[in-house]
C-alpha positions in Angstrom: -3.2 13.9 -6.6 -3.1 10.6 -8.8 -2.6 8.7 -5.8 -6.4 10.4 -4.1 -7.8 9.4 -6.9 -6.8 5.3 -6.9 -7.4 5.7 -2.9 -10.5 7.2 -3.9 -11.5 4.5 -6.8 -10.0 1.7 -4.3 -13.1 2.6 -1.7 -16.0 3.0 -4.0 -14.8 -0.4 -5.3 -14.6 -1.6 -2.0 -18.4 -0.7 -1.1 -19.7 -1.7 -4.2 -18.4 -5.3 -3.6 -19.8 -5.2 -0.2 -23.2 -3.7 -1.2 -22.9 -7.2 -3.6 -22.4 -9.2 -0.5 -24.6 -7.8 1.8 -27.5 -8.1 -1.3 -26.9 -11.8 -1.3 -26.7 -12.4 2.3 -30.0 -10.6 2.2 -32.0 -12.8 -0.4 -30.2 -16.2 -0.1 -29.7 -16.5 4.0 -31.7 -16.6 6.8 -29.9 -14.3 8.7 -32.7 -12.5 10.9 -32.7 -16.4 12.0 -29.5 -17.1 13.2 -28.1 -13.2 13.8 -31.0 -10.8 14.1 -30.5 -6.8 13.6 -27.1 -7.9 12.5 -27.6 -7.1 8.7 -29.6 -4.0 9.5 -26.3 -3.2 11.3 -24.1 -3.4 8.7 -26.7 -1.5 6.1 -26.5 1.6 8.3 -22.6 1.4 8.4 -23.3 1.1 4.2 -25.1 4.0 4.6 -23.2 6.4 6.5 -20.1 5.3 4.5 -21.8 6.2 0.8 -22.7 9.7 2.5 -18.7 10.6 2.8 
């Protein structure tokens, strides 16, 4: 049970540091410049993962 639970905290960890990354890529890059659709990509795959 213990070990759920870090698996558990490990993830939601996990996406909150990539939530942080994708936030930056978002306001400080031009990426619908140089790799369009690709963040919108990635934001779905946020989404579907916070739903679980």
């Amino acid at each position: 049970m213990q070990q759920e639970e870090q698996k558990m905290r490990l993830a939601e960890d996990l996406q909150a540091d990539v939530e942080v990354i994708y936030t930056s890529i978002d306001q400080n890059y031009q990426h619908q410049r140089f790799a369009p659709g690709q963040l919108a990509k990635l934001q779905r795959g946020l989404e579907l993962a916070g739903n679980k």
